[in-house]
C-alpha positions as CSV (number, residue, x, y, z in Angstrom):
1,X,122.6,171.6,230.1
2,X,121.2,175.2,230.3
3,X,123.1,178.1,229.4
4,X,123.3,181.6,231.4
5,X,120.0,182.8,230.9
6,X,118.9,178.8,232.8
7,X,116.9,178.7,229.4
8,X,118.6,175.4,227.0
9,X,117.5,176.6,223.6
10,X,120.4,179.2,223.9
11,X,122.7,176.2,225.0
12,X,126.1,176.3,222.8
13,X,126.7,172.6,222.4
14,X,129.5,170.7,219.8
15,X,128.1,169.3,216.6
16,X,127.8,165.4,216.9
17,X,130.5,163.6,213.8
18,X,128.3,160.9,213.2
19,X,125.7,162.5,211.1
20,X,126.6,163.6,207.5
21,X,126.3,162.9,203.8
22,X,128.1,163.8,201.0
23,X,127.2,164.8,197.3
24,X,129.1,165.5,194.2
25,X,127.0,166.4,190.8
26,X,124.2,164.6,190.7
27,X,125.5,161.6,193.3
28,X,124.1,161.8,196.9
29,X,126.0,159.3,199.2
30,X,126.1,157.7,202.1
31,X,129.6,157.2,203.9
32,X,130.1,155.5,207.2
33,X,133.5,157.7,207.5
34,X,135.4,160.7,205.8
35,X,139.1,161.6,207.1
36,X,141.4,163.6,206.0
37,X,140.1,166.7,206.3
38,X,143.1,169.3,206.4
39,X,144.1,172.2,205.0
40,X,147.8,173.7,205.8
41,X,149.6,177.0,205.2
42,X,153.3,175.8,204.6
43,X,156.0,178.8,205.6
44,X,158.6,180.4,203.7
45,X,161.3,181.3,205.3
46,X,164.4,183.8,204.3
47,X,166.8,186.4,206.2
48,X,168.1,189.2,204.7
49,X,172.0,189.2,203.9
50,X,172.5,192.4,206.1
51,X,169.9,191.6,208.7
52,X,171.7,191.8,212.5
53,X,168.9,189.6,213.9
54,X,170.5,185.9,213.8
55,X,166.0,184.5,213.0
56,X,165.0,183.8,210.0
57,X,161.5,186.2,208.7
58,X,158.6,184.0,208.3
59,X,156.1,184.4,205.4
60,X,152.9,182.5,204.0
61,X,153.3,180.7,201.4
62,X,151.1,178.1,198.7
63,X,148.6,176.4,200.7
64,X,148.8,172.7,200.7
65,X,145.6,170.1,201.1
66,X,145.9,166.4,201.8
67,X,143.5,163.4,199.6
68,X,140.4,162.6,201.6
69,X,139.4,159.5,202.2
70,X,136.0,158.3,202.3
71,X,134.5,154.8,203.6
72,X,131.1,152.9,202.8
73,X,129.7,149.6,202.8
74,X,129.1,148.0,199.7
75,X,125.5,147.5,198.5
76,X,124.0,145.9,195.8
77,X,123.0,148.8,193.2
78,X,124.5,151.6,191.3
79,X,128.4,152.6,193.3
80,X,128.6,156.1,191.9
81,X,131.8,156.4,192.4
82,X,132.8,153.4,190.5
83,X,132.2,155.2,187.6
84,X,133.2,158.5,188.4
85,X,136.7,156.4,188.6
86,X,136.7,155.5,185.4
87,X,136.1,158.6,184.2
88,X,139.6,159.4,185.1
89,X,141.2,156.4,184.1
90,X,141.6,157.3,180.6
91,X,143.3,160.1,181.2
92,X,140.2,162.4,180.7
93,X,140.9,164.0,184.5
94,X,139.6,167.4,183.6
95,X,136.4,165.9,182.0
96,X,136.0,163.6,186.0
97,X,136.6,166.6,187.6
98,X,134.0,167.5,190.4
99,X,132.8,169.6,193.6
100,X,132.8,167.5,196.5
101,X,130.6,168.6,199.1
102,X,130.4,167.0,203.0
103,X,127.5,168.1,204.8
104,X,127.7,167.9,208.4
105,X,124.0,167.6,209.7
106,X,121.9,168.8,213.0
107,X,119.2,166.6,214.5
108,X,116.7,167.9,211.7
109,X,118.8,167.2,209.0
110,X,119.8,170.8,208.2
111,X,123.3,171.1,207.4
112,X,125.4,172.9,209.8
113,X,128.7,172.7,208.4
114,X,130.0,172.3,204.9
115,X,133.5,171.1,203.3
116,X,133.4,172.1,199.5
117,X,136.3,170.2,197.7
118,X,137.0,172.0,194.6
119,X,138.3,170.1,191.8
120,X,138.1,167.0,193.1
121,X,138.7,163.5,191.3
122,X,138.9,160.2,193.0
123,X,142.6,158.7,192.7
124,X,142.2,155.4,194.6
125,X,140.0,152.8,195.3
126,X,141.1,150.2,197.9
127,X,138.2,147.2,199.0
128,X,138.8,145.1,201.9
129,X,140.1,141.3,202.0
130,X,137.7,139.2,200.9
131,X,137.8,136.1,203.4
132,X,135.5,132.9,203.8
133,X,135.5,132.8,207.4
134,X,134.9,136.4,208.0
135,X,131.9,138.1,209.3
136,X,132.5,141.5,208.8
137,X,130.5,143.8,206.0
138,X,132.7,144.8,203.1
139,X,133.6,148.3,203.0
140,X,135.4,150.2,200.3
141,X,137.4,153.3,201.0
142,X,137.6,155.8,197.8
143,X,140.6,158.4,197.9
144,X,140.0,161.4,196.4
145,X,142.7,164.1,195.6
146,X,141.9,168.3,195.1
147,X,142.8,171.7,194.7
148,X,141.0,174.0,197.5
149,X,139.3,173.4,200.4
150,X,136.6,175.5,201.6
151,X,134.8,175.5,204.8
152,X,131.7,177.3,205.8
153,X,129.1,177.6,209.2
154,X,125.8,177.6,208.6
155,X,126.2,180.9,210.5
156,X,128.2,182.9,208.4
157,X,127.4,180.6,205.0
């Protein structure tokens, strides 16, 4: 589909989901989905004692993120974030602590759109049922708690 000008390089079109990868320190990895994605302001909210409007005055307040959650099949070889769990599991968070980074991708393989997860350790992960007269590919989903979430274009990066 063209734009204005009838010309479709200057075409604005959405960003296909299905193309991304994510890295943390030296790990690259492939997932076949990440969810979880949000970032909320939560609201403070207060009236004065002597105030003669009966609504309450809304402020910001702390930010609040929720634990992402990341699927991938399971391959024979190194699971990086196997070990980036057990990092954690002896109490040594701050030493398992990482920057998460999900790279959303263009048809060239240029990322487009990045999610930085600061401070990120992985806090759960869950494989699927193991059953003998199943066909489906295993999958493991890793859930990974943090502190900020930053989001940048490749336009204004």
């Amino acid at each position: 589909m063209a734009d204005d000008t009838g010309k479709d390089e200057n075409a604005i079109w959405p960003m296909p989901a299905f193309r991304f990868r994510v890295t943390w320190g030296k790990a690259k990895m492939e997932f076949s989905e990440v969810s979880g994605l949000n970032n909320e302001e939560q609201d403070i909210e207060y009236r004065h004692g002597n105030s003669k409007v009966f609504y309450p005055i809304k402020m910001p307040r702390i930010g609040k993120v929720d634990n992402v959650s990341m699927k991938r099949g399971v391959f024979i070889g190194p699971q990086n974030y196997w070990d980036w769990y057990s990092q954690i599991k002896l109490n040594s968070i701050n030493k398992g602590r990482e920057t998460v980074v999900i790279h959303l991708v263009d048809e060239n393989g240029k990322s487009s759109m990045t999610w930085m997860l600061n401070n990120a350790y992985p806090t759960k992960i869950t494989s699927a049922d193991l059953k003998s007269d199943g066909n489906e590919a295993q999958i493991d989903t890793i859930e990974i708690a943090y502190e900020t979430l930053v989001i940048k274009n490749a336009n204004n990066a």
